[in-house]
C-alpha positions as CSV (number, residue, x, y, z in Angstrom):
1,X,-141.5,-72.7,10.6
2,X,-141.6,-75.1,13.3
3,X,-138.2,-74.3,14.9
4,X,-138.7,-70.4,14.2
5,X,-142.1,-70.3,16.9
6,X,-139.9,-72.9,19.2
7,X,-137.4,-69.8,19.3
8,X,-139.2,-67.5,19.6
9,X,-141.4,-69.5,23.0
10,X,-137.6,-70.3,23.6
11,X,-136.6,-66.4,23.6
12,X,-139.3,-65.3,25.6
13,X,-138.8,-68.0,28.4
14,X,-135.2,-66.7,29.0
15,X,-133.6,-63.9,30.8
16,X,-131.6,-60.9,30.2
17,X,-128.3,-62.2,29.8
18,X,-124.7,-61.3,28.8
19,X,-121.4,-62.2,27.3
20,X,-118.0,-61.8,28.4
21,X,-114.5,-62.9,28.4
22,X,-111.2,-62.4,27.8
23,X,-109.9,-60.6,24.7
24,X,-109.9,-63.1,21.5
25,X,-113.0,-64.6,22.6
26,X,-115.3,-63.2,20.4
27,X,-117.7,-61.5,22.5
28,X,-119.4,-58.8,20.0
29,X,-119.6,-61.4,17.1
30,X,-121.0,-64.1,19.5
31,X,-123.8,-62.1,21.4
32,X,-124.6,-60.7,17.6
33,X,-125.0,-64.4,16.8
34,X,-127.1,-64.9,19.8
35,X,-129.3,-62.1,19.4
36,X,-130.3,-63.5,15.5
37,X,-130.7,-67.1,16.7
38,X,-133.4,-65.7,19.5
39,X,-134.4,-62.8,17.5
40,X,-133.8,-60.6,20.5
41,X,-132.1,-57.1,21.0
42,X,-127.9,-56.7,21.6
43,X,-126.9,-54.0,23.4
44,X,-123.3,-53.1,22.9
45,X,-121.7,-51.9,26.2
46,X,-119.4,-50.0,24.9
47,X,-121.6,-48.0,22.3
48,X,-124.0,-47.5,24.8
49,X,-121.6,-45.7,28.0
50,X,-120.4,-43.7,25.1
51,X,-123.9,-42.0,24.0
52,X,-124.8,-41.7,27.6
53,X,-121.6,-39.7,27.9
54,X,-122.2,-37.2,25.0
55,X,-125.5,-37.1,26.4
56,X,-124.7,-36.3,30.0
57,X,-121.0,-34.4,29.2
58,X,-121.0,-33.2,25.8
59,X,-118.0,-35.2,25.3
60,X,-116.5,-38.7,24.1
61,X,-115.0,-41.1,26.3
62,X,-111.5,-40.6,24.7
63,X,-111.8,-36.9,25.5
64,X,-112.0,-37.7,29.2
65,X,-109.2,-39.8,28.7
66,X,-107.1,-37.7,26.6
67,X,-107.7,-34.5,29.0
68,X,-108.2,-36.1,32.5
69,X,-106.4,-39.7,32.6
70,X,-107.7,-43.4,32.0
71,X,-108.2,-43.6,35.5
72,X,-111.1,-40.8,35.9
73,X,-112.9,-42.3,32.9
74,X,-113.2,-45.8,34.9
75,X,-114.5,-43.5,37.4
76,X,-117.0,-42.3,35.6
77,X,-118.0,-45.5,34.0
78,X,-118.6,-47.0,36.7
79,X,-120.9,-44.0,37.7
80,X,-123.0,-44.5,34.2
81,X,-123.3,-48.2,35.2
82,X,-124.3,-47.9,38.3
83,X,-126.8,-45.0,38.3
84,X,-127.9,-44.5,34.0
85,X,-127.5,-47.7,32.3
86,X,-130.9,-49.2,31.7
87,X,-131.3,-52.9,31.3
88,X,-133.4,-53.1,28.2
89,X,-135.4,-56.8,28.7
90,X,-135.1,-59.5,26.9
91,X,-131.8,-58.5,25.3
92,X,-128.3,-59.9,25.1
93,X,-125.2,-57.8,26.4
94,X,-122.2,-57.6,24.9
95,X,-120.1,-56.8,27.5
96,X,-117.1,-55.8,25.0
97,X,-113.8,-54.2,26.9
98,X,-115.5,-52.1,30.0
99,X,-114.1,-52.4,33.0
100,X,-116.1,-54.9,34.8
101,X,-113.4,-56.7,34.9
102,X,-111.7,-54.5,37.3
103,X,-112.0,-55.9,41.1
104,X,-113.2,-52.3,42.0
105,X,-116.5,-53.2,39.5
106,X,-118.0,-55.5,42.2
107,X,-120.9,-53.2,42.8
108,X,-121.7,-53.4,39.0
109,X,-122.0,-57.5,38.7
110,X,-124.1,-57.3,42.5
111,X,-126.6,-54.7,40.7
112,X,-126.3,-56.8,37.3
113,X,-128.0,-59.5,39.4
114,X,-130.4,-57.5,41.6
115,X,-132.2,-56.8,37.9
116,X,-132.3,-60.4,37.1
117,X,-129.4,-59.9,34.5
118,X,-127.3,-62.9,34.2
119,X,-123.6,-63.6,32.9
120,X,-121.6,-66.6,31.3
121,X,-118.0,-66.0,31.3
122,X,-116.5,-67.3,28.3
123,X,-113.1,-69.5,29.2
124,X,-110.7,-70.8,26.7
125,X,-106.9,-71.9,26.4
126,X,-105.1,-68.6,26.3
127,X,-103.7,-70.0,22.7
128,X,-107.1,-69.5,21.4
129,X,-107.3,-66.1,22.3
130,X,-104.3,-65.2,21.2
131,X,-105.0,-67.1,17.5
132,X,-107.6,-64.6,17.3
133,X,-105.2,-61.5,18.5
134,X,-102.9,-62.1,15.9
135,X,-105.3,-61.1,13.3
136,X,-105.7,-58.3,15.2
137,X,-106.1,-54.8,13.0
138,X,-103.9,-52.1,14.2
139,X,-105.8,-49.6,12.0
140,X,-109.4,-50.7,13.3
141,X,-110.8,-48.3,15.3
142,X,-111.9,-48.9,19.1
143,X,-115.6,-48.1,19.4
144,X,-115.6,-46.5,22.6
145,X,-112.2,-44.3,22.5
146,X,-112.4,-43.6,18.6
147,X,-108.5,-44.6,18.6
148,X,-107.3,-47.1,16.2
149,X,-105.4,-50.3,17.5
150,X,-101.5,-49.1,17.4
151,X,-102.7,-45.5,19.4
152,X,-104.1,-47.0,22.5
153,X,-101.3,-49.6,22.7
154,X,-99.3,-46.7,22.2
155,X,-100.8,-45.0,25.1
156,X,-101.3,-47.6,27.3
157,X,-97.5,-48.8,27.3
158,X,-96.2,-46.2,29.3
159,X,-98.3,-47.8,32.5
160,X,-99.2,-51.1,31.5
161,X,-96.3,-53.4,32.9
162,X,-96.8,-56.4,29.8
163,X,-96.8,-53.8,27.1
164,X,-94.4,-51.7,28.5
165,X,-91.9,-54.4,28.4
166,X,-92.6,-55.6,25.0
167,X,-91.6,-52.2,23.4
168,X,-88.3,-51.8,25.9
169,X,-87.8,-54.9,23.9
170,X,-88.2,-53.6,20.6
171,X,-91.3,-56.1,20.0
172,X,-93.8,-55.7,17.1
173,X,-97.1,-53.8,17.1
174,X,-98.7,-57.4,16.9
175,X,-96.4,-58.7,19.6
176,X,-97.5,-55.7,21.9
177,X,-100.6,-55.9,21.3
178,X,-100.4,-59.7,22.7
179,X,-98.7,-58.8,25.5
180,X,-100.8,-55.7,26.5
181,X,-103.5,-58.0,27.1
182,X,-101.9,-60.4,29.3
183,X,-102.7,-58.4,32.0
184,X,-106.8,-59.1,31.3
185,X,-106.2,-62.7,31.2
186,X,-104.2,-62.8,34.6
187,X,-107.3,-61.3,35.9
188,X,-109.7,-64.2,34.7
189,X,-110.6,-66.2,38.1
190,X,-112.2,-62.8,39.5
191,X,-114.2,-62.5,36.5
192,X,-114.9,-66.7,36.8
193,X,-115.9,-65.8,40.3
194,X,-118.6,-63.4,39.7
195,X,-120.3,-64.8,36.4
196,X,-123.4,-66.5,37.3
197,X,-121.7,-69.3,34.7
198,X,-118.7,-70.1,32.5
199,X,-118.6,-71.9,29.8
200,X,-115.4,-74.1,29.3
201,X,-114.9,-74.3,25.6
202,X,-111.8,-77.0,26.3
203,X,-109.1,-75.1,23.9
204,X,-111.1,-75.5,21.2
205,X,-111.5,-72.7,18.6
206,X,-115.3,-73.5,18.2
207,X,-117.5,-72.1,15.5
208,X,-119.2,-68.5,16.4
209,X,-122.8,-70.7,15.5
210,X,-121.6,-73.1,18.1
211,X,-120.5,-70.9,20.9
212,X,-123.9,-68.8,20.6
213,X,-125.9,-71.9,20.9
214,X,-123.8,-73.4,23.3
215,X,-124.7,-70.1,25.6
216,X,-128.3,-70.1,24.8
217,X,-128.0,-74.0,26.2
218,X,-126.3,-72.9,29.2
219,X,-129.1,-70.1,30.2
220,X,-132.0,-72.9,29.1
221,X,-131.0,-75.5,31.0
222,X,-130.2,-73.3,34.1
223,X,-133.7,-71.5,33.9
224,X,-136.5,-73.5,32.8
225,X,-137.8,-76.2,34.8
226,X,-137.6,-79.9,32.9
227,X,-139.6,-79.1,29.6
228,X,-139.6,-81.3,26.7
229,X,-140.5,-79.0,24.1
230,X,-137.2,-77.9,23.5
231,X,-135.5,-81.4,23.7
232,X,-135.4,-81.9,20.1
233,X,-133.9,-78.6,19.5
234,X,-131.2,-78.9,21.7
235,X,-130.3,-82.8,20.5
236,X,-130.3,-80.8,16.8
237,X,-127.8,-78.9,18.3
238,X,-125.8,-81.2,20.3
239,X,-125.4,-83.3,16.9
240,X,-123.8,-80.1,15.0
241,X,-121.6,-79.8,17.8
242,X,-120.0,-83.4,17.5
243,X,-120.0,-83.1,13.8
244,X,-118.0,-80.1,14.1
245,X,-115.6,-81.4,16.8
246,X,-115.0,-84.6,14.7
247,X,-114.5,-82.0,11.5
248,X,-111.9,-80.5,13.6
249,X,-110.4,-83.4,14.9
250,X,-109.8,-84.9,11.2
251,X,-108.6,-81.9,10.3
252,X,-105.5,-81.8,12.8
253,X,-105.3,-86.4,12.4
254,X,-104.4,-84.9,8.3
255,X,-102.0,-82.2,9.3
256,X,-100.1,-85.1,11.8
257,X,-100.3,-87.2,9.1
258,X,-99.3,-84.6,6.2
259,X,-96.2,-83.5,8.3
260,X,-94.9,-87.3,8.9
261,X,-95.6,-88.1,5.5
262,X,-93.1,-85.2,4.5
């Protein structure tokens, strides 16, 4: 009971804060995490510019798409951002696929921080990311265009350079899918540049428990003026943190040792 009421003083002494990174990362599952470790709200992104859309057009997001080009539906996200996306308080945002990560979205992380919403940018070795693409489902279905996996790569490979090359070189779906992303993670210093912080996660393919607390660490420590009463937590932490590292670490001494032994 005692570390349920230091959340929730915890929760209530931090900002409005959100998630993003690269694909692979693991931004919806982490900020989920988050949000049940402060017991505060998540608000998905990507749901969230598509209701405002049916709202405001009677239409999805993949309609605008489908009938009027990728590049008029960043137009118009960027509208919804800027002018109808309320920032609920006290929540987490999952920032999911939108286009912040454009250059042309630099008026959307300036208004992010004129309402006091702030961002930690989640970097890791690219091989991480892509351990996580690989078990990538072609038949899930993208929340905010209603396609499934294999359809938007489909679509996006006649103008996306990376993908576009894997299929003139007869690549998988899986392989594709890879490589349509590459182009996000060339783009990473501008989003390291306008995160308020980034976590470096050192190549390591943390726990989703770990990454979520290591976040909530990051926002505490930058926010609250030197207060004890959350010292113990955070040591609590820090300790499953090096237990996990040295899981991992014996983990890959057995594999060495496994593969020399064969």
């Amino acid at each position: 009971m005692k570390n349920v009421s230091l959340l929730k003083e915890l929760n209530d002494s931090l900002p409005s804060f959100g998630v993003m990174g690269v694909p692979g990362t693991g931004k919806t599952t982490i900020s989920k995490k988050i949000g049940e470790i402060l017991g505060r709200d998540v608000v998905n992104v990507d749901a969230t510019l598509k209701q405002k859309t049916f709202e405001n057009k009677g239409v999805m997001p993949r309609d605008i798409i489908n009938n009027e080009g990728e590049l008029e539906w960043r137009k118009y996200e960027k509208e919804l951002l800027m002018n109808q996306f309320d920032i609920k308080e006290k929540s987490v945002l999952d920032f999911g696929g939108f286009g912040s990560y454009d250059i042309g979205y630099k008026e959307v992380f300036d208004k992010l921080k004129d309402n006091k919403v702030q961002t930690v940018f989640l970097n890791n070795d690219i091989s991480v990311s892509i351990k996580h693409l690989k078990g990538y489902d072609a038949e899930a279905v993208n929340p905010l265009t209603g396609e499934k996996g294999y359809q938007n790569w489909a679509r996006r490979s006649g103008y996306v350079k990376d993908a576009k090359k894997a299929v003139e070189e007869g690549k998988t779906l899986e392989e594709g899918w890879i490589a349509r992303h590459m182009g996000t993670l060339k783009r990473v210093d501008f989003i390291y540049s306008k995160a308020n912080y980034t976590l470096d996660l050192n190549g390591i393919d943390w726990s989703v428990d770990a990454i979520a607390k290591k976040v909530i660490m990051m926002i505490a420590i930058n926010n609250l003026e030197k207060d004890e009463k959350f010292k113990n937590l955070f040591n609590g932490w820090k300790k499953e943190f090096d237990a996990e590292l040295k899981s991992k670490n014996n983990i890959a001494i057995d594999l060495i040792t496994n593969s020399k032994q064969k």
